[in-house]
C-alpha positions in Angstrom: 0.0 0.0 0.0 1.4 3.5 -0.7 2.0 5.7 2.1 0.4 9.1 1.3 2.7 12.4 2.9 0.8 14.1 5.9 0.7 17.9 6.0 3.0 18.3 8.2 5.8 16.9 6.4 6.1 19.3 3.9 4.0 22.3 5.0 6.2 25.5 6.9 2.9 27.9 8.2 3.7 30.5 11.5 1.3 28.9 14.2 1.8 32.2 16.5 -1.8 33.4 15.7 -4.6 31.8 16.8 -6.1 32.0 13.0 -3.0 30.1 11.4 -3.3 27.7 14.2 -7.0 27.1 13.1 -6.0 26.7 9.3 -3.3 24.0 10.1 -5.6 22.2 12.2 -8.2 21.9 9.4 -5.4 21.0 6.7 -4.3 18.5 9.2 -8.1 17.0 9.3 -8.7 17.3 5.8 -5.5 15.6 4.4 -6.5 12.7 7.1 -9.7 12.1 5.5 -8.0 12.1 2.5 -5.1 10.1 3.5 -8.4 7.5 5.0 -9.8 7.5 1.7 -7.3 6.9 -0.5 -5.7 4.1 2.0 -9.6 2.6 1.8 -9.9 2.5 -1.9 -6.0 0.9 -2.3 -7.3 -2.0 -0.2 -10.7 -2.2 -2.3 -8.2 -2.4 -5.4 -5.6 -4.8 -4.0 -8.6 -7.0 -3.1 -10.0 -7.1 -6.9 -9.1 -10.1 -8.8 -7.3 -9.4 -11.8 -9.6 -11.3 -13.8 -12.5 -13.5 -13.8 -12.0 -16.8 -15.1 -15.9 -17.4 -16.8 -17.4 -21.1 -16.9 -19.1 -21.9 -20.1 -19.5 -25.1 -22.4 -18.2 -23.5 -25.2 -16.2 -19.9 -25.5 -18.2 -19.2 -28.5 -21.1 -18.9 -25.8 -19.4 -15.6 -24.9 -20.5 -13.1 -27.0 -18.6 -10.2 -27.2 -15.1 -11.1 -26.0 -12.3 -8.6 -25.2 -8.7 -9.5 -25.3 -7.2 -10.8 -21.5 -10.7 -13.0 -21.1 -9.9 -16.2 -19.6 -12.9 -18.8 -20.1 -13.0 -22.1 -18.6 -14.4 -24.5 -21.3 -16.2 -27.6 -19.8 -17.2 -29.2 -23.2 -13.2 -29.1 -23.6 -12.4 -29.7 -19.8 -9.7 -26.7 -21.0 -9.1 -23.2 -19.8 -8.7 -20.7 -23.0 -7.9 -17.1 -23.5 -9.1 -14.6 -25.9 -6.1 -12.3 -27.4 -7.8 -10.3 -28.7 -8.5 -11.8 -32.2 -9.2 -16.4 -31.3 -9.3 -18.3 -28.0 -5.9 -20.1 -27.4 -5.4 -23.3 -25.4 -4.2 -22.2 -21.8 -3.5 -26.1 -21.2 
């Protein structure tokens, strides 16, 4: 997972006043929602398969193929990938 910078790594802002103090202290909650978010949605997207391997009799029962499918033929007991152009033996 990628580690996202906080805002006070690379931010330089005079706290004296009360008002700067105020600003920081919202950038500081804002880029940890952010930080939250973006950690959340790299774990949704590490947990995505790649790919989904599709069970049909025959990979001409797959309609509109795109190239990277991987179809599990069980008239052919055979996986098969589409690249792009015909379905190639896997094994």
């Amino acid at each position: 997972m990628a580690r996202y910078p906080e805002v006070s790594s690379f931010i330089m802002i005079d706290l004296s006043s009360e008002e700067s103090r105020d600003v920081y202290n919202e950038l500081q909650l804002w880029s940890g929602a952010l930080i939250n978010e973006l950690d959340t949605r790299d774990i949704e997207v590490d947990a995505t398969p790649a790919s989904t391997v599709l069970a049909v009799v025959t990979v001409t029962d797959i309609g509109a193929p795109f190239a990277g499918n991987i179809a599990f033929s069980t008239g052919e007991s055979k996986f098969k990938g589409y690249n792009g152009t015909a379905w190639q033996d896997l094994n």
